[in-house]
N, C-alpha and C positions, 0 to 999 in steps of 0.2 A: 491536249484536252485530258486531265485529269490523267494522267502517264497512259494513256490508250496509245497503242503505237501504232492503230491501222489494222491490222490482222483481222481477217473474215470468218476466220473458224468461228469463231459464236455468232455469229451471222448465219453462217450455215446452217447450225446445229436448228435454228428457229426458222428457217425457213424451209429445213427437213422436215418439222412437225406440220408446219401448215402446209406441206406439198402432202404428208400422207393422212390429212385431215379428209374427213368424209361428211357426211349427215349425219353419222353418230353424235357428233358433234364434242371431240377428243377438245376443241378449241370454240367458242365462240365467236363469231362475226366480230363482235366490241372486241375483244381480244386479239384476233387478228389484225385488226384495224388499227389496235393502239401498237401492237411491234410493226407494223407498218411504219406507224409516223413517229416512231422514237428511232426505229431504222433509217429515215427518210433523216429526220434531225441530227444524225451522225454521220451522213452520207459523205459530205466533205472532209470528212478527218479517217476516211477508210483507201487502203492503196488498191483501188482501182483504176487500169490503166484508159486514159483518156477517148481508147477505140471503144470501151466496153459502157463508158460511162452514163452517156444517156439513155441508153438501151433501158439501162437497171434502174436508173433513176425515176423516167417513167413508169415503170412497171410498179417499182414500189410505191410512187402516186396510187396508181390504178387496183394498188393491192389495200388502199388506205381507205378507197372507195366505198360508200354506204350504197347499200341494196346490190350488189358483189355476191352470185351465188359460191357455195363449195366449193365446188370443182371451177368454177374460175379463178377461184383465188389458188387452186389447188396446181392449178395448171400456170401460172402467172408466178407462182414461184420456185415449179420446177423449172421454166423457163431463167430466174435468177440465179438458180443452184447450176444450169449451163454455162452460163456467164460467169460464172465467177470460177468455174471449173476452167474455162478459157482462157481467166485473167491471172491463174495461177500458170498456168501453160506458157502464156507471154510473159509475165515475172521471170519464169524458169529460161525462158529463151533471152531474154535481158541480159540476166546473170552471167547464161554462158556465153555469149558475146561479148560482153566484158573481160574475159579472160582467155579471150583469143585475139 
């Protein structure tokens, strides 16, 4: 997909800002919404291991959700930034099992 190799770092980086998004409102609801479902729309072409993938997949539905206050969406994708903190975890354990 347009030479995207999969890699989550910028995935991260934007769901670091809407995990420490408050009612100040650093983000917008629409805003959040739309990296939601342009997240959710590249979901298939991200290395995400198969254990992790519905979990995340869901959540970023439910982070795409209209009337979704702050702090759930706040919490919904601290929730993804664990997951994907895990699915770097199992990459890494992948790797080295490969080479033993």
């Amino acid at each position: 997909m347009f030479g995207f190799d999969g890699d989550t770092k910028g995935l991260k980086v934007i769901l670091e800002r809407i995990a420490s998004n408050d009612d100040s409102g650093k983000l917008t609801h629409k805003q959040v919404r739309g990296y939601a479902r342009c997240m959710l729309a590249i979901f298939e072409n991200l290395n995400i291991d198969t254990k992790l993938e519905a979990e995340i997949k869901l959540l970023l539905a439910m982070l795409s959700t209209s009337g979704i206050p702050y702090y759930d969406r706040s919490f919904m994708a601290s929730r993804i930034l664990e997951l994907l903190k895990q699915n770097a975890e199992l990459k890494s354990q992948q790797i080295s099992s490969e080479y033993f």
